[in-house]
N, C-alpha and C positions, 0 to 999 in steps of 0.2 A: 504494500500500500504506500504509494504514497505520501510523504508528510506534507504539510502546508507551513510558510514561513508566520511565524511568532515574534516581533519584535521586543527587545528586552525592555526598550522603556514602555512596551504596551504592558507588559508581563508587571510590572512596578503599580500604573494605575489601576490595574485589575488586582493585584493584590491588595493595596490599599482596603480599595470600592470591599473586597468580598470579606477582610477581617475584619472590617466598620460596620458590615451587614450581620455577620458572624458574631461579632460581642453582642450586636443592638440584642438579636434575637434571644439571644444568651441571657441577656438580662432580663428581658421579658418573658423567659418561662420562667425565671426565678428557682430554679434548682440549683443552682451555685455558679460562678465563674469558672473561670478558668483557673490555672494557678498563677498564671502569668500576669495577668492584669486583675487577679484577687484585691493586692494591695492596693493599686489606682483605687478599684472602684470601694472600697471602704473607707477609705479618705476622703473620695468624693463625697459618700451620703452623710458623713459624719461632719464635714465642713460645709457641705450645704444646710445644714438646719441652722447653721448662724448666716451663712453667707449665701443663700441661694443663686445667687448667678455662679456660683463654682461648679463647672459643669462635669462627668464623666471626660467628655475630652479636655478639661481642661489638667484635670486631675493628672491624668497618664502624660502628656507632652512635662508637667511640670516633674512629676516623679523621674519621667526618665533624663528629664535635664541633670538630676540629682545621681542618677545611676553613672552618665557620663563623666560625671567630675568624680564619682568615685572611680570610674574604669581608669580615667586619668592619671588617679593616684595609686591604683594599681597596676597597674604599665611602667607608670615612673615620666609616662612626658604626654603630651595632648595634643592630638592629631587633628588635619584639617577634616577628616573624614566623619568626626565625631559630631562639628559643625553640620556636615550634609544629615547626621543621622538624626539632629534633631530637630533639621528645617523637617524630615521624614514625621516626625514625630508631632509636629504640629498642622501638618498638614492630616493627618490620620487622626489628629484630636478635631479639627474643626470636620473631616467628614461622619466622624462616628457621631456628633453632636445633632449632625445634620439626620442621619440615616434613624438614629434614637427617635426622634423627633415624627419622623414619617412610623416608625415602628408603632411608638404609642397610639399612635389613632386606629390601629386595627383591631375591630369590635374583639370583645374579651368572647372567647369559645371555650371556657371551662380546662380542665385537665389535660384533656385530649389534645385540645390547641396548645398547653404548653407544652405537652411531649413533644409536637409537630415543631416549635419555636427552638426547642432543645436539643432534636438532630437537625435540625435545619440551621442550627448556630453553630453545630461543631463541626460540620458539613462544610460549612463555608470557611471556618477559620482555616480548617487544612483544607482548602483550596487555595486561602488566601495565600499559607506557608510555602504551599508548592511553588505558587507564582512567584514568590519575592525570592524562592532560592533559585530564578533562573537570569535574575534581573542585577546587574553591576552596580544598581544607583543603591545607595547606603541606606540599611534596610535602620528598623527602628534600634534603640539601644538596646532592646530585650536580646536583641540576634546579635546585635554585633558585639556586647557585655563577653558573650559565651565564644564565640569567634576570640577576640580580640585574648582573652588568657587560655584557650585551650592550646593559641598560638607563642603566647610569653611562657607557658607554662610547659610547653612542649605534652600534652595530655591530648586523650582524645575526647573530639568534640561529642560524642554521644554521653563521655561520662561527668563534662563539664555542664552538659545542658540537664542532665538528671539532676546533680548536685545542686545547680540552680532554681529550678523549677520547685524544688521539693525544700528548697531556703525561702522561696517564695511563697508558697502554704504557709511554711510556719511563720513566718512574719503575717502575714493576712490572720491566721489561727489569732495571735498574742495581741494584733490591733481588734481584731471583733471582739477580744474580751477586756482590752483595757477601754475601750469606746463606750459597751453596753453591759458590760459583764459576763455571766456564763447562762443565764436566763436567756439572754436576747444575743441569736446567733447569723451572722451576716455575713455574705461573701464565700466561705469554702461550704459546700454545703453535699450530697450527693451527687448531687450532676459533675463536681470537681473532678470525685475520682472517676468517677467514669470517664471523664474526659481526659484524665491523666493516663486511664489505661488503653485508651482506644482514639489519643490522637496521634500518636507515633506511626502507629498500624494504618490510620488512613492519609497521612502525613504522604505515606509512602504510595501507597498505591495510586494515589491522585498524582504525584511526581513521578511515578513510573506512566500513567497514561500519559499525561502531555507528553514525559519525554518520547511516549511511541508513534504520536500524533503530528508532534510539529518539530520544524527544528529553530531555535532560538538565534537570534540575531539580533545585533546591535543596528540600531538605524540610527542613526548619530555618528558622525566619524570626530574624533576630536586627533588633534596633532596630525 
């Protein structure tokens, strides 16, 4: 079969578009996050009841501003690349704010609807993942955090992204109960692990279809 051409920066805004779509849903069947953006979004709810214009995207661009200055200082120097990763990072906060916003107006359909919200969010995240690992332009800090020391570290990057991922639960775990206590539980929730156990697996298979579909190209020439 023939492939069809895939341009890498299209690969970039479709990632974008599909993890924006992928969290909104996500949060709207209200099973739990991710682990990944756990922490954004319990900062978010917990700083919007003082300050409500703080929004879900505003949350994540500003956290992962905070992740970059730590990767900075774990590196040992501050890369221009860190810059592209968090214009990345705010462009993907004002889209998720946007795509949230169209989310919440879909009439409420009980249980059923949130199951459907809840593979249809982890569905699109790793779709979204796929796309962004076929694309050069500088993915958010969460990818490039784990990129950047599996590389200082000389480790591999599948067992620096478990180590990561599962440091971000328990940070999300320790902020739900210093926020609301152990009563009132927000953010890692059922849907978490599940999505811990079965996004890697579809992570993959979605990045093996494209790669058997198309083949990826830069349409940009730079130098």
């Amino acid at each position: 079969m023939k492939k069809g051409t895939f341009y890498t920066e299209l690969a970039y805004v479709f990632g974008i578009i599909a993890l924006a779509i992928g969290t909104a849903l996500s949060e709207r069947a209200d099973f739990g996050m991710s682990m990944i953006v756990a922490p954004a979004y319990i900062l978010h709810l917990k700083i919007s009841e003082s300050l409500p214009f703080f929004t879900f995207g505003m949350a994540e661009y500003c956290l992962q501003a905070v992740l970059l200055i730590l990767l900075a200082v774990v590196i040992g120097r501050f890369k221009k690349m860190y810059l592209f990763s968090f214009v990345t990072a705010v462009i993907y906060g004002f889209t998720l704010d946007g795509i949230m916003w169209l989310v919440a107006r879909i009439p409420e359909t009980g249980i059923a609807g949130r199951v459907v919200f809840f593979i249809g969010g982890m569905l699109m995240c790793s779709l979204g993942v796929a796309f962004v690992f076929h694309t050069y332009i500088a993915p958010e800090a969460y990818e490039l955090f784990v990129k950047e020391v599996a590389l200082k570290y000389n480790k591999e990057m599948h067992i620096v992204k478990y180590i990561y991922d599962w440091s971000s639960c328990i940070i999300a775990i320790v902020l739900s109960f210093i926020f609301w206590g152990f009563w009132h539980f927000e953010g890692v929730k059922a849907g978490t692990l599940v999505c811990a156990l079965l996004n890697g697996l579809i992570i993959g298979v979605m990045d093996r279809f494209l790669d058997s579909h198309f083949d990826f190209k830069d349409g940009l020439k730079f130098g």
